[in-house]
C-alpha atoms as an extended CHARMM CRD file, in Angstrom:
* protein
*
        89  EXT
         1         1  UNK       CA             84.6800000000       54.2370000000      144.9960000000  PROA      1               0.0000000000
         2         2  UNK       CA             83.2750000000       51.4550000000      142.9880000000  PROA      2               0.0000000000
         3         3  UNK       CA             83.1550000000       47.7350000000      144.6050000000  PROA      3               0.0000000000
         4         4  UNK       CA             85.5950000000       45.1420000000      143.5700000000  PROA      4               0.0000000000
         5         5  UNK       CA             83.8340000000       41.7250000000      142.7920000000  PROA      5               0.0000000000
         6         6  UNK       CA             85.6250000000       38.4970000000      142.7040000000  PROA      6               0.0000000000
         7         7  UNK       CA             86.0630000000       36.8480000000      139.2590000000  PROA      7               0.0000000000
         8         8  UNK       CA             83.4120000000       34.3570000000      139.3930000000  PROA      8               0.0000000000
         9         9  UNK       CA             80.9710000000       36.7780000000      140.4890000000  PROA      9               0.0000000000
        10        10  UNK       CA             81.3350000000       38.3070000000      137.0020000000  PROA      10              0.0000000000
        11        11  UNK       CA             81.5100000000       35.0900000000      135.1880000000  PROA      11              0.0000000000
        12        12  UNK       CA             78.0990000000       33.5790000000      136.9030000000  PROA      12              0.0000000000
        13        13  UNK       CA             76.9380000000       36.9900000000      136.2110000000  PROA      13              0.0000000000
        14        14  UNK       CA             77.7570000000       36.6220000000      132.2090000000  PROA      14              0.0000000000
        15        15  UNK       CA             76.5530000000       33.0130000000      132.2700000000  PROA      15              0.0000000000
        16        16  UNK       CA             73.2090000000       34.1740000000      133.1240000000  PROA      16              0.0000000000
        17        17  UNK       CA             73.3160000000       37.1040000000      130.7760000000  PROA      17              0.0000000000
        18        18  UNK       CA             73.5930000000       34.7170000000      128.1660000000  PROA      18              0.0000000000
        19        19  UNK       CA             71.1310000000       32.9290000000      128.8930000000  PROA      19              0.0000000000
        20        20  UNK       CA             69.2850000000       36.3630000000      128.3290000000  PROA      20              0.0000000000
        21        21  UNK       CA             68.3510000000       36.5900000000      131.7620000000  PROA      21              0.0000000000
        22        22  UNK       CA             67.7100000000       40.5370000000      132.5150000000  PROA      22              0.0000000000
        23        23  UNK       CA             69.8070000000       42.6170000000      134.9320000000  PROA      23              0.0000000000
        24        24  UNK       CA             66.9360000000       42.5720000000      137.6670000000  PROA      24              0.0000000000
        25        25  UNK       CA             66.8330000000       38.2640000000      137.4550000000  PROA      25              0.0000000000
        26        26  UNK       CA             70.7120000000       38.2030000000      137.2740000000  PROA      26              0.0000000000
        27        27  UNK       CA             71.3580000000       40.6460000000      140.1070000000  PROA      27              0.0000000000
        28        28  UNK       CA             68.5550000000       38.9330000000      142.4810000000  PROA      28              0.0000000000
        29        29  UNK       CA             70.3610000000       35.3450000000      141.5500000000  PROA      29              0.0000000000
        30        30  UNK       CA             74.1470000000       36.9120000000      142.4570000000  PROA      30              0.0000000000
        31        31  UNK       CA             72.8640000000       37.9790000000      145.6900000000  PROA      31              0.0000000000
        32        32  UNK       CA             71.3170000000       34.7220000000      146.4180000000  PROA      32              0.0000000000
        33        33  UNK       CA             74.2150000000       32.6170000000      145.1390000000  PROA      33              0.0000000000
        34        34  UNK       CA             77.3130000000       34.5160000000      146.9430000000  PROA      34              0.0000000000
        35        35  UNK       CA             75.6250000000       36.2290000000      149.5340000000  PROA      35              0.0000000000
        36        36  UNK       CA             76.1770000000       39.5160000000      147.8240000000  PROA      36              0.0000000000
        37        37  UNK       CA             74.5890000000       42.8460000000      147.1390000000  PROA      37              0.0000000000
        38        38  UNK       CA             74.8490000000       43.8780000000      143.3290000000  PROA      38              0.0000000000
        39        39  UNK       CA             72.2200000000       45.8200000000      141.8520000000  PROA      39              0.0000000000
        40        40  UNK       CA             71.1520000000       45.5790000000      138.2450000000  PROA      40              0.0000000000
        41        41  UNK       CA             73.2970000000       48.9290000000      137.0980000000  PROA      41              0.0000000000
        42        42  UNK       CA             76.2160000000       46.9880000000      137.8960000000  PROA      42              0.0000000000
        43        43  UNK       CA             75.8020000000       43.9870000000      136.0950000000  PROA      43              0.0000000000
        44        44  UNK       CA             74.6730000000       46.1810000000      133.3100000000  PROA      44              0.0000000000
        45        45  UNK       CA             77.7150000000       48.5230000000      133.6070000000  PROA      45              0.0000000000
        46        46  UNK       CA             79.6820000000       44.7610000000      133.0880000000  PROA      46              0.0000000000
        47        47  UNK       CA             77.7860000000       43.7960000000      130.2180000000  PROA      47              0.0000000000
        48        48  UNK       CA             78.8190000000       47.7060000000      128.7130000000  PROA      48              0.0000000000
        49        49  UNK       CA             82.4140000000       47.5370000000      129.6420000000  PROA      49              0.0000000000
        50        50  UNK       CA             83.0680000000       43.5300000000      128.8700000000  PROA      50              0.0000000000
        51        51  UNK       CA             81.0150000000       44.0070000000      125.5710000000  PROA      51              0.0000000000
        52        52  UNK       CA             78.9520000000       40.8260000000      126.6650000000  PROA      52              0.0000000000
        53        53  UNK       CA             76.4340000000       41.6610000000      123.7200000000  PROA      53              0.0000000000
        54        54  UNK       CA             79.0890000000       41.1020000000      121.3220000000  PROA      54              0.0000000000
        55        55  UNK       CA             80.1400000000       37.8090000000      122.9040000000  PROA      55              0.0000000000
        56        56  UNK       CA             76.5800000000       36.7060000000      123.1340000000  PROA      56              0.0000000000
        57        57  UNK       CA             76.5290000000       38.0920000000      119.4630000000  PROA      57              0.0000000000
        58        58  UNK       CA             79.0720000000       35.6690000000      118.4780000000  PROA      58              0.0000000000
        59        59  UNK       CA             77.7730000000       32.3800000000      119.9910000000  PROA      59              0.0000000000
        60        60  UNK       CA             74.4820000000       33.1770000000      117.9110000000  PROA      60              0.0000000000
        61        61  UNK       CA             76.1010000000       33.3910000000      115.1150000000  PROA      61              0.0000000000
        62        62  UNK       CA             78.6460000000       30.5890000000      115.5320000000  PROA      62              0.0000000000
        63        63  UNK       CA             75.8740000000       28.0870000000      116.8120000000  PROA      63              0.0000000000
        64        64  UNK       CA             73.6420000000       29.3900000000      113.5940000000  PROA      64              0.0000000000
        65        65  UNK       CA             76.7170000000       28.5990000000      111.5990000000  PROA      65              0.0000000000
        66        66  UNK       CA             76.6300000000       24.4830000000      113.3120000000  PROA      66              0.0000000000
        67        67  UNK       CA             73.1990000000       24.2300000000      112.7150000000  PROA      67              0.0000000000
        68        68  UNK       CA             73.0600000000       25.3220000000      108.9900000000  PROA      68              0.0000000000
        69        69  UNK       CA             76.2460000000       23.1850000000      108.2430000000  PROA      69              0.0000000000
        70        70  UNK       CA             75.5910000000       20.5360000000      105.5990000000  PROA      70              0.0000000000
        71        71  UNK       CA             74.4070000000       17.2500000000      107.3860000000  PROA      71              0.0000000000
        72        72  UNK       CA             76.9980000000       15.3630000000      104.8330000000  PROA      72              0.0000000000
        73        73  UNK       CA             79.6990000000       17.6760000000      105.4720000000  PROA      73              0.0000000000
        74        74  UNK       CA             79.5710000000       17.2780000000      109.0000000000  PROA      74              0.0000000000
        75        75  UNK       CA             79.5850000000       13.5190000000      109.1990000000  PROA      75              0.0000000000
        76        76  UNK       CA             82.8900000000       13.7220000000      107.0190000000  PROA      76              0.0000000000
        77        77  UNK       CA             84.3320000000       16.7660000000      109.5710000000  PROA      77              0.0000000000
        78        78  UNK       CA             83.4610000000       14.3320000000      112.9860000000  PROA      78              0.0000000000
        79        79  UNK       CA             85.2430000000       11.5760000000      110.9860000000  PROA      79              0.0000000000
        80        80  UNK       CA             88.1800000000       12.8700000000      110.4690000000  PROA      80              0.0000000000
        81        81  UNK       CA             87.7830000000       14.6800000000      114.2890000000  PROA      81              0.0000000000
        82        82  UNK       CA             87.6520000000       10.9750000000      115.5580000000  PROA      82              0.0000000000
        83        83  UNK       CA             90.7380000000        9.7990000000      113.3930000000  PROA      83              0.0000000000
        84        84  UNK       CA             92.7400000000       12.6770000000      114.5730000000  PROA      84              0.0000000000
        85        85  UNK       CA             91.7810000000       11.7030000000      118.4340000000  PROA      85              0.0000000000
        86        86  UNK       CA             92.5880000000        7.7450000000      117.8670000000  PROA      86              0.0000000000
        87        87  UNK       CA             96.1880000000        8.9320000000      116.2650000000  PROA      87              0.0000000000
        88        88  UNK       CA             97.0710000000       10.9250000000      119.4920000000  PROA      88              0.0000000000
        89        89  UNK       CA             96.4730000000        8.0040000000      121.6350000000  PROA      89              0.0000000000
């Protein structure tokens, strides 16, 4: 019967995957961290079943998107972000 993990077990776990640690470094920080014993199949069977590739997948593509955006354009979009947050106060 497979082991039940708390929450934020999983969620360091992802954090680290993210940071495209490998199984092996994020299973040997888990233990360390919560005083656990996960092996590297099981973070990897998380990273299959949560589809943390396509998440990381995602934040490439959306931080690829920021960094490409046109310097002018984004001056004008924090502008008007900064006029919308002095109207709500």
């Amino acid at each position: 019967m497979p082991k039940n993990y708390p929450e934020e077990v999983k969620l360091a776990a992802l954090e680290l995957f993210l940071d495209n640690k490998t199984g092996d470094e994020i299973a040997i920080t888990i233990n360390k961290e919560f005083d656990l014993e996960v092996k590297a199949p099981t973070i990897y069977a998380w990273a299959k079943k949560d589809e943390w590739k396509s998440a990381n997948a995602s934040m490439t593509t959306k931080a690829k998107e920021i960094v490409q955006e046109n310097p002018t354009h984004r001056i004008s979009s924090l502008q008007v972000e900064h006029l919308d947050s002095y109207e709500q106060m």
